[in-house]
ZAMARGU-4260 file (C-alpha; in steps of 0.2 Angstrom, whole numbers, plus 5000, padded with zeros to 4 digits):
<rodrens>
0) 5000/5000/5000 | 5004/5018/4997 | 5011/5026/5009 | 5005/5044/5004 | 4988/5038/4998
5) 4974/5047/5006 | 4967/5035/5022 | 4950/5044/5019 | 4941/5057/5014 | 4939/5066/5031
10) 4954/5078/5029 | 4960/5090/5042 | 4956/5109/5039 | 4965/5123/5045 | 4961/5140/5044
15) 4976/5152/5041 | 4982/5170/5037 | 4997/5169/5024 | 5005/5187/5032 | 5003/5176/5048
20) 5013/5161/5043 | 5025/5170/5033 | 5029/5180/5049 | 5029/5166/5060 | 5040/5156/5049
25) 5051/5163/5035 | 5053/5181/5044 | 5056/5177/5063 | 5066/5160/5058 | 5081/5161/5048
30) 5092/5148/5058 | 5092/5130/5063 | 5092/5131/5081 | 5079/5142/5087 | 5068/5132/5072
35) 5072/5114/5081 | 5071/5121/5099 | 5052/5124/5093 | 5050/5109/5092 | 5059/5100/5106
40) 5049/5113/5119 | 5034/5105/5109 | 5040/5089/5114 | 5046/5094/5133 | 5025/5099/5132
45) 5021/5081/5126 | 5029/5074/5139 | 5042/5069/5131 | 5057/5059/5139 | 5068/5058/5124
50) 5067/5066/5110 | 5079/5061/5093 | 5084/5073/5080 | 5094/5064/5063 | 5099/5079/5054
55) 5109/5077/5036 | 5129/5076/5038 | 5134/5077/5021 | 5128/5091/5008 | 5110/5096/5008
60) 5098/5090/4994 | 5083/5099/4991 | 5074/5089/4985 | 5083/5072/4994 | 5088/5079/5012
65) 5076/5078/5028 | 5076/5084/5045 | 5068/5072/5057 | 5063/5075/5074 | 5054/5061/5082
70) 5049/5060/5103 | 5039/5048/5114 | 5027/5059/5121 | 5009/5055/5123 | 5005/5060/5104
75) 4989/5067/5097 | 4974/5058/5092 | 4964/5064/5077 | 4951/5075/5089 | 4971/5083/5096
80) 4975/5085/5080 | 4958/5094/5074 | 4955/5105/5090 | 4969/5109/5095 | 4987/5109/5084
85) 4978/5115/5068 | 4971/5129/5078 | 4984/5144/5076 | 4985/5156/5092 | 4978/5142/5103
90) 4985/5147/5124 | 4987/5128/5130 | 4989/5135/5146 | 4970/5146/5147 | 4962/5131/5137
95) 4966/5119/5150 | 4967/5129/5164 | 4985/5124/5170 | 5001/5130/5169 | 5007/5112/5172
100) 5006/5096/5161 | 4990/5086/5165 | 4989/5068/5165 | 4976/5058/5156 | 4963/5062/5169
105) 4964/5079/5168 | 4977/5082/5185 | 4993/5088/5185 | 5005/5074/5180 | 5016/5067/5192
110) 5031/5074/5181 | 5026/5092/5187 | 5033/5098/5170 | 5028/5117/5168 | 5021/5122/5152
115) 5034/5130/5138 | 5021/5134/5123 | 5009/5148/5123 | 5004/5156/5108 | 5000/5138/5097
120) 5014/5145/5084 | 5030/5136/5086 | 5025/5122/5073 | 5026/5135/5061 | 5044/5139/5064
125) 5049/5125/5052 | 5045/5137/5037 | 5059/5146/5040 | 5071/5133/5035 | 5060/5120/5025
130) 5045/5120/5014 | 5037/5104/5019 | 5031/5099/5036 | 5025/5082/5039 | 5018/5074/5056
135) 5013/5058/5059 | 5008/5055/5078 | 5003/5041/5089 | 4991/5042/5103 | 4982/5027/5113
140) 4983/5018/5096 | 4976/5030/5087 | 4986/5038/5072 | 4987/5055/5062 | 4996/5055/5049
145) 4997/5072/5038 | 5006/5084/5026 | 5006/5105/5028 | 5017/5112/5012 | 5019/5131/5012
150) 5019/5133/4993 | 5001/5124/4995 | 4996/5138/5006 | 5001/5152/4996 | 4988/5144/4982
155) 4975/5143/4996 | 4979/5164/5002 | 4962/5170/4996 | 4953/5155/5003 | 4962/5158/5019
160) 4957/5137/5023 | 4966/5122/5019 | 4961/5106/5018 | 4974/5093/5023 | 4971/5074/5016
165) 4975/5059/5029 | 4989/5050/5026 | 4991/5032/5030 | 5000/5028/5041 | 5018/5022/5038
170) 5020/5010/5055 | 5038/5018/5057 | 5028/5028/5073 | 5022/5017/5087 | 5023/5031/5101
175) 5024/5050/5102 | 5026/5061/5087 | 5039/5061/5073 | 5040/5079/5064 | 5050/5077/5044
180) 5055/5092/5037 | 5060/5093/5018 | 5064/5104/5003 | 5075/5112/5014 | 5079/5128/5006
185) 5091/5137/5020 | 5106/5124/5016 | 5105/5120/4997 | 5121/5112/4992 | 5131/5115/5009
190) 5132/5105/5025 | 5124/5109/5044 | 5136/5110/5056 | 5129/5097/5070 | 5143/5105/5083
195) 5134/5120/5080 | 5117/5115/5082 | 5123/5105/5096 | 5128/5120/5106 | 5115/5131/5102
200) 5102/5118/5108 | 5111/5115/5123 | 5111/5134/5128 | 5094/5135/5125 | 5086/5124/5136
205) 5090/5121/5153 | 5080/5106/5158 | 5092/5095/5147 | 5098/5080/5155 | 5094/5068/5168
210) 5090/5080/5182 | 5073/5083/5172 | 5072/5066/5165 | 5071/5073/5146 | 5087/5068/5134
215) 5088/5076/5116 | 5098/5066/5105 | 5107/5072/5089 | 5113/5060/5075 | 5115/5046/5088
220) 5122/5057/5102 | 5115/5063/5117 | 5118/5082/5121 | 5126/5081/5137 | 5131/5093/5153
225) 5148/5097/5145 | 5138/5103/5130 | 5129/5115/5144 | 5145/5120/5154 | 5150/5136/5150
230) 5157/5139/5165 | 5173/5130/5158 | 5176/5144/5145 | 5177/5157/5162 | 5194/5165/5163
235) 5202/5160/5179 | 5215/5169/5191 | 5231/5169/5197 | 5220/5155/5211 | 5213/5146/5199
240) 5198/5152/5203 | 5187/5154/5189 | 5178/5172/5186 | 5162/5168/5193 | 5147/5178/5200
245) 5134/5167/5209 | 5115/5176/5207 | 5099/5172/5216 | 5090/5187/5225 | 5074/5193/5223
250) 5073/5211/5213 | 5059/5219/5222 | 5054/5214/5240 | 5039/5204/5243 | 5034/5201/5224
255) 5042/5184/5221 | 5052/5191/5207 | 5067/5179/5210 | 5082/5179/5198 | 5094/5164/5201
260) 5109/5158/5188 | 5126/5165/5186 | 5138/5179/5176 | 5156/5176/5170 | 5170/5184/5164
265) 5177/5174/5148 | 5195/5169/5145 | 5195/5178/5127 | 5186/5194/5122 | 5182/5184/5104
270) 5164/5191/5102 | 5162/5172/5096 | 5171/5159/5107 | 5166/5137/5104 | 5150/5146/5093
275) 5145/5153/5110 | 5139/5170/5107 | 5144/5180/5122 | 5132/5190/5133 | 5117/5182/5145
280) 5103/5173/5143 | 5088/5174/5150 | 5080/5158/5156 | 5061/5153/5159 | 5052/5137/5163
285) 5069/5129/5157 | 5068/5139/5139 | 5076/5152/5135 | 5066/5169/5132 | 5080/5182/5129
290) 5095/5181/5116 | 5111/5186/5125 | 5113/5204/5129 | 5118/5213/5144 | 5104/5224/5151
295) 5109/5237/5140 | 5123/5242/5153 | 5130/5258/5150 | 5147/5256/5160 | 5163/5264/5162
300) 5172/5249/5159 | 5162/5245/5141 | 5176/5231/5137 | 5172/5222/5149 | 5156/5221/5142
305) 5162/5210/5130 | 5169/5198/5141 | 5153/5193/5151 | 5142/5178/5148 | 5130/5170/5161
310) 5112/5161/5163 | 5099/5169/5173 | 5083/5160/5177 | 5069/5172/5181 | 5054/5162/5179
315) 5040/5176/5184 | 5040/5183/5165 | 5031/5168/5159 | 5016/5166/5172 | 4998/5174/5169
320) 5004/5188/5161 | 5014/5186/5141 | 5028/5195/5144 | 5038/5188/5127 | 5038/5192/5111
325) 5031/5183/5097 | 5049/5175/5093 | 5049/5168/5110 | 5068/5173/5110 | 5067/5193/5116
330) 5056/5200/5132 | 5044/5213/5131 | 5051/5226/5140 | 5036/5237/5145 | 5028/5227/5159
335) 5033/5231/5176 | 5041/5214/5185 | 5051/5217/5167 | 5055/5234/5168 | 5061/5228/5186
340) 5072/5216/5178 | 5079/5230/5165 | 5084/5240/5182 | 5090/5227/5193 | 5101/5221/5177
345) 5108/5235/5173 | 5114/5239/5192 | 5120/5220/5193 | 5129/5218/5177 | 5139/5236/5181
350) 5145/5231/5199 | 5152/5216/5191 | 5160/5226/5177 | 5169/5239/5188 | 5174/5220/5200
355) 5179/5212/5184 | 5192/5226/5180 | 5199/5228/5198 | 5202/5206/5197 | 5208/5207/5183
360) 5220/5224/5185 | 5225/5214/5201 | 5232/5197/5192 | 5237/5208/5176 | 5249/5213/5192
365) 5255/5198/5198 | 5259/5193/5181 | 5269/5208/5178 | 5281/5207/5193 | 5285/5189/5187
370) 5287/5194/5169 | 5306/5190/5165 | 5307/5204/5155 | 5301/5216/5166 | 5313/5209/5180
375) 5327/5214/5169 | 5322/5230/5167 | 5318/5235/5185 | 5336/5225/5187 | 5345/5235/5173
380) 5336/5251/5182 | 5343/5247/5197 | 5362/5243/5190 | 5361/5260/5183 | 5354/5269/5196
385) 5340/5278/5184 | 5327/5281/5198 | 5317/5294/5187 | 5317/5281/5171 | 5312/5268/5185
390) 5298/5277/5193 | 5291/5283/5176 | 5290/5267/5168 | 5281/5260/5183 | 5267/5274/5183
395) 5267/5270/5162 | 5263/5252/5165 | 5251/5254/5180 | 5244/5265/5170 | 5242/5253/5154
400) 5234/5241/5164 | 5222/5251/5174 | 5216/5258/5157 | 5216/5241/5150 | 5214/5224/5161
405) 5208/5215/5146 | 5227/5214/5140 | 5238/5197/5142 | 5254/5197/5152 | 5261/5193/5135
410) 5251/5209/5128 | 5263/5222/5141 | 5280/5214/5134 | 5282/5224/5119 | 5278/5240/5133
415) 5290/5234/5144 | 5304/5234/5130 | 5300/5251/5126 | 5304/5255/5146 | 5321/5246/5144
420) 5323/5259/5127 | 5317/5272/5139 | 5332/5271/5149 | 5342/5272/5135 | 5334/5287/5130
425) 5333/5295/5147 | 5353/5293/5148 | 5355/5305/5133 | 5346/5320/5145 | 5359/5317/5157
430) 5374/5318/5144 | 5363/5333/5135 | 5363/5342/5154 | 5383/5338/5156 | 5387/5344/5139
435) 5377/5363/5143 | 5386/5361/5159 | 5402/5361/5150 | 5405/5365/5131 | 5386/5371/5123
440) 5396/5375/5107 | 5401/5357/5105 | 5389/5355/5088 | 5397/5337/5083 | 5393/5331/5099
445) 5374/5340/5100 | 5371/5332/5083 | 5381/5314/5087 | 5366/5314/5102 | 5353/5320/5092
450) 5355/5301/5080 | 5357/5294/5094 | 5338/5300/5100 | 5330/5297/5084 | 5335/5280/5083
455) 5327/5277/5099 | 5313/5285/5093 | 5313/5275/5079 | 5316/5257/5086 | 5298/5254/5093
460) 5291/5258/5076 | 5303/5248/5068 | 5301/5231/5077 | 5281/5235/5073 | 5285/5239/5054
465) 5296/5222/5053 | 5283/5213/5058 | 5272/5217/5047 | 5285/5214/5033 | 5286/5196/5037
470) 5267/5197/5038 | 5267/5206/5020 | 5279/5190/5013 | 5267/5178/5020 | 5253/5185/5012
475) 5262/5186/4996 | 5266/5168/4997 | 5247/5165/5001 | 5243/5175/4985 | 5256/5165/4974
480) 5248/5150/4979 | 5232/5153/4976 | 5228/5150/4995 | 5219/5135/4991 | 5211/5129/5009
485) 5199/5139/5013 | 5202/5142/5032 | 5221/5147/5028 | 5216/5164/5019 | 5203/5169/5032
490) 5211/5164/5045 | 5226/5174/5038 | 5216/5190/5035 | 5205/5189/5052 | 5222/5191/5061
495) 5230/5205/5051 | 5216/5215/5045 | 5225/5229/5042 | 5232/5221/5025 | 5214/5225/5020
500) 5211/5243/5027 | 5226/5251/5037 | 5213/5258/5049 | 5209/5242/5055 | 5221/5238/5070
505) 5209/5232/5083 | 5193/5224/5076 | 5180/5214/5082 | 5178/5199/5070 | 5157/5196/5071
510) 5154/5180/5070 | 5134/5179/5072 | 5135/5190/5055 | 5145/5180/5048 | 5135/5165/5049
515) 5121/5174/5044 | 5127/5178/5026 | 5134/5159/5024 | 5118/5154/5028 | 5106/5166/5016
520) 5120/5164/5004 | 5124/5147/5000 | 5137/5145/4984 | 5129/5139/4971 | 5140/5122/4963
525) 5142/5127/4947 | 5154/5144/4952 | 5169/5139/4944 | 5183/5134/4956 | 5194/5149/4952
530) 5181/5161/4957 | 5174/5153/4971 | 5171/5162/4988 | 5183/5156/5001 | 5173/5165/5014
535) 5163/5181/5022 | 5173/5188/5036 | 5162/5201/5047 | 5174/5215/5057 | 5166/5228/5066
540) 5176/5247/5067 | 5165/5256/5080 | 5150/5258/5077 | 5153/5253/5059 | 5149/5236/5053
545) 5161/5231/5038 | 5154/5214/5026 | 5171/5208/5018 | 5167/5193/5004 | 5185/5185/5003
550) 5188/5178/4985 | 5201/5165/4978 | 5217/5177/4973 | 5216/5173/4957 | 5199/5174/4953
555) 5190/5186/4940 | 5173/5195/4945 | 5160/5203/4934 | 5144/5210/4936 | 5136/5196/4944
560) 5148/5196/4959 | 5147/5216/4961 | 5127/5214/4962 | 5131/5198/4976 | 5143/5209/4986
565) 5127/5225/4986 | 5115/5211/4992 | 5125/5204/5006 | 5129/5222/5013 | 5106/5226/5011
570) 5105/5208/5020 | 5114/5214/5033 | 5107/5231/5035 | 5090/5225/5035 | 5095/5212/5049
575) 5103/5224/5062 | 5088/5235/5059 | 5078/5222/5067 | 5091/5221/5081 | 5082/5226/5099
580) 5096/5228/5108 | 5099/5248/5103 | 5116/5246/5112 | 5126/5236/5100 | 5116/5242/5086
585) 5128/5248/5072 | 5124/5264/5060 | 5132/5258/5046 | 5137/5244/5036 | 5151/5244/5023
590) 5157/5231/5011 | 5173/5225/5003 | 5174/5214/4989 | 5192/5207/4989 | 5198/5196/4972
595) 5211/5194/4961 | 5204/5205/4947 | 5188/5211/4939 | 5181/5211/4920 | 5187/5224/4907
600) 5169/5227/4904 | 5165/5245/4904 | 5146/5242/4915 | 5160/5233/4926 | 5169/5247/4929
605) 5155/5258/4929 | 5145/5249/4943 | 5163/5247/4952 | 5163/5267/4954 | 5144/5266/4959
610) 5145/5254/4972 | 5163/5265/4979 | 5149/5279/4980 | 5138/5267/4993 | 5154/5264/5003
615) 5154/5245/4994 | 5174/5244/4988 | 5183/5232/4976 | 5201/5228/4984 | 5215/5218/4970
620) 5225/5206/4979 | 5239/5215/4972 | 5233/5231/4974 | 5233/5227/4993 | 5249/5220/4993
625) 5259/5235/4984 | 5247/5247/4996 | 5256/5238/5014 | 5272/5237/5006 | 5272/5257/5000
630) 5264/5261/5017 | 5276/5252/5029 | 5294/5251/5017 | 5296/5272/5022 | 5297/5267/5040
635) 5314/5255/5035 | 5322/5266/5025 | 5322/5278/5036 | 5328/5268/5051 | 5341/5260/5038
640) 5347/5280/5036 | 5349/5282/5054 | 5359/5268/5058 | 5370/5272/5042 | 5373/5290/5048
645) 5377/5282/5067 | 5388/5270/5059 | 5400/5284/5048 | 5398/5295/5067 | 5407/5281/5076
650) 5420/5279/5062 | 5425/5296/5062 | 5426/5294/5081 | 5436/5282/5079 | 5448/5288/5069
</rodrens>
């Protein structure tokens, strides 16, 4: 028997709005796991003590390629099916007048599971990543079995009801419900990352594990507590203590408004670190209900900001009263207890802020004095008796790491060779005062000293400039080969961004917008190889956001690829104008295309000049690579012509 023939002619209806399921789907869905954690909180409702997800580990198919998600809850029945998931906007919670899971005699089951859904609209989420939906569930025996296509329901808009057939069933469901997605239309011709999804599942619930007797299982694989530790990406100190803040207080006295969790400070300032995105989340029922952020803290110390992550369980937003929004991942901000929680947030995240900085200024410290190299030069201070170089190197490194804890002891060596530099140069003061003391007409000797002090002057550049000169030669070398692995490139250009723009000395590499565009943009199979991207890298310069498409160095771009690198800067645009978080919300977005070379076709050139006009720029691979050299080859010459004219001064000395 046919496995898609209709069982009878009893079909399902459900009535719809197309705005509505576009909305709820294809707009407020645009990754894999916000669109799975839909559905495993639908399963947590079911009851659900395991739940298996088998997602596709080699390319995506379209039309081959399924998503399963299959649980072994208590299912739905044909009447469930009928009155209560077609029915769009149903509150689970009002309609059965609990807030816990009820057992089959209508009392709260002995699970004392709370409720997740609320609005009836996570099925919908699907949409967002796949055209097909179908559900085949298993309740007391009895089983549904049927198909909602999204193309389907554009052809029914004007009817604004559908009628969905009964399937038969296949027998592959004997308990719970299995969910199919197909035509998967987010991931054509590229693979999901399963670490990925992984992670971002396990960050979104917290009820995960045996604790709460619910396991969610991904290709064979259980997501387990490491998967949920976060605390082992803290920074530790000199202790070995990790930075941690404990939380659980009540905001405001006698409302039971209790917010319990932690905050940490993390080990790298990597706005990405393990596909974690930093900031905290907010917790409720388990689920989460706000993406990270930080309270919209406005602190003096706004690099720490970027340091913190945490987990905050405030269950009282999601009682009586709906205080999320629709995409169940962001509050609503305009209810009191969540005006409370703005408040309280704010206060708590900058008192750990301003303790951050003082830990971390206070083991910055302790490193220091153990530094080898800042040893010597207290030592070499010492030998010499310098007291004035001394004490104002001390107040210039204090200084250094009061401004900026964030630094590595590592980060404060090239400082503290400039301090030993510094009592080099601090000796010629004391040989300028001898020579006014005694002969102010010596000229040779003024001048022989004057070398002398711009060479100093010019060391620290120096040792910068030559290493960016070896950097230059690697990139050559990168360029010559054709940088053939695609990590080696963007890994390469990620770490010296200012090969690309000389501006760009300390940058944030955004990885969430970076995953965006590979997402919305997959490459299509047949680019040819010479021309196909390597990667998008994401770095943000204040409050600009730059889009950077990295192409193979020798590849040749026309029209086509100069309307691609256009869309991929409106894409982003239109996605950080959704951003709530008015904090971290950039005001511009620019976009560089970086190839090996671009059509001679006058519209090539033309749109190139139009493009430059909406601050979207073309960069050459060798246009890059004569611009660093130019820009840092006057800094050697010019340290070569000291040490030439030091040199011929000694000879003559010497003779």
């Amino acid at each position: 028997m046919n496995q898609d023939e209709v069982l009878n002619e009893n079909s399902y209806e459900m009535k719809f709005d197309v705005g509505t399921i576009k909305h709820l789907g294809l707009q407020m869905y645009s990754t894999l796991p916000p669109v799975i954690g839909e559905l495993v909180a639908n399963a947590w409702d079911a009851n659900a003590t395991e739940v298996k997800i088998t997602i596709p580990e080699d390319q995506i198919d379209e039309n081959t390629s399924e998503i399963i998600i299959r649980d072994n809850g208590i299912g739905m029945s044909d009447n469930d099916v009928r009155n209560k998931y077609l029915i769009i906007g149903r509150d689970r919670r009002s309609d059965e007048e609990s807030d816990v899971i009820l057992d089959k005699n209508g009392m709260p089951d002995k699970s004392g599971r709370q409720i997740m859904g609320r609005k009836g609209i996570g099925k919908f989420s699907a949409f967002g990543i796949a055209k097909e939906i179908e559900i085949e569930s298993v309740k007391d025996g009895d089983t549904s079995r049927f198909i909602i296509n999204y193309d389907k329901l554009l052809e029914k808009e004007d009817d604004r009801v559908i009628k969905l057939p009964q399937l038969m069933p296949t027998r592959d469901v004997t308990k719970g419900t299995k969910i199919t997605l197909r035509n998967i239309i987010k991931f054509k011709s590229r693979r999901i990352s399963i670490g990925i999804i992984r992670r971002g599942l396990a960050r979104r619930f917290a009820v995960i594990g045996a604790k709460n007797n619910f396991e969610v299982i991904i290709n064979r694989t259980p997501i387990s507590t490491e998967d949920r530790d976060l605390k082992r990406l803290l920074r530790k100190d000199t202790d070995g203590k990790p930075y941690l803040w404990p939380i659980d207080e009540e905001i405001r006295p006698e409302t039971g408004w209790t917010v319990s969790g932690w905050i940490g400070a993390l080990e790298k300032s990597t706005p990405n670190i393990d596909d974690v995105d930093r900031g905290i989340v907010l917790m409720a029922r388990g689920k989460l209900v706000q993406e990270p952020f930080v309270f919209n803290a406005n602190v003096g110390q706004q690099y720490a900001l970027s340091y913190l992550i945490g987990e905050l369980h405030v269950d009282f937003v999601d009682q009586k009263e709906d205080m999320i929004s629709t995409t169940r991942n962001a509050l609503v901000w305009d209810t009191e207890p969540n005006i409370a929680l703005m408040e309280w947030g704010q206060k708590e995240v900058n008192k750990i802020a301003r303790a951050w900085s003082d830990k971390r200024s206070e083991d910055n410290e302790k490193q220091l004095l153990q530094n080898p190299l800042y040893v010597k030069f207290r030592d070499q201070a010492k030998d010499i008796g310098n007291e004035r170089a001394l004490k104002i190197a001390d107040k210039l490194v204090r200084q250094t790491i009061e401004k900026n804890p964030i630094a590595e002891t590592k980060d404060h060596e090239p400082l503290i060779q400039m301090c030993l530099d510094f009592l080099e140069f601090d000796a010629f003061w004391k040989i300028a005062e001898d020579l006014s003391e005694t002969d102010p007409e010596d000229i040779g000797q003024l001048l022989a000293l004057f070398r002398e002090w711009q060479i100093v002057e010019a060391k620290e550049m120096t040792r910068v400039t030559q290493g960016r000169i070896k950097t230059i030669e690697k990139f050559q070398k990168l360029i010559e080969t054709n940088a053939l692995e695609v990590p080696t490139l963007h890994d390469f250009l990620k770490e010296f961004p200012w090969i690309i723009d000389p501006r760009w000395t300390l940058v944030a590499d955004e990885l969430y917008y970076t995953r965006l565009l590979r997402e919305h943009f997959p490459e299509n199979n047949v680019v040819p190889e010479v021309n196909k991207r390597i990667d998008f890298l994401c770095v943000s310069e204040g409050t600009k956001l730059v889009v950077v498409e990295i192409k193979r160095p020798q590849s040749r771009v026309s029209i086509k690829e100069l309307d691609q690198i256009r869309d991929y800067v409106e894409f982003i645009e239109a996605q950080i104008q959704k951003t709530s978080d008015t904090d971290y919300k950039y005001t511009e977005v620019t976009g560089y295309l970086l190839c090996g070379d671009v059509d001679d076709d006058d519209s090539v050139q033309v749109r190139s000049k139009r493009l430059a006009m909406t601050k979207i720029y073309i960069r050459l691979y060798r246009d890059l690579l004569e611009m660093v050299r130019r820009a840092h080859s006057e800094f050697l010459k010019r340290y070569n012509e000291l040490q030439e004219a030091k040199q011929r001064n000694e000879d003559r000395s010497d003779s």
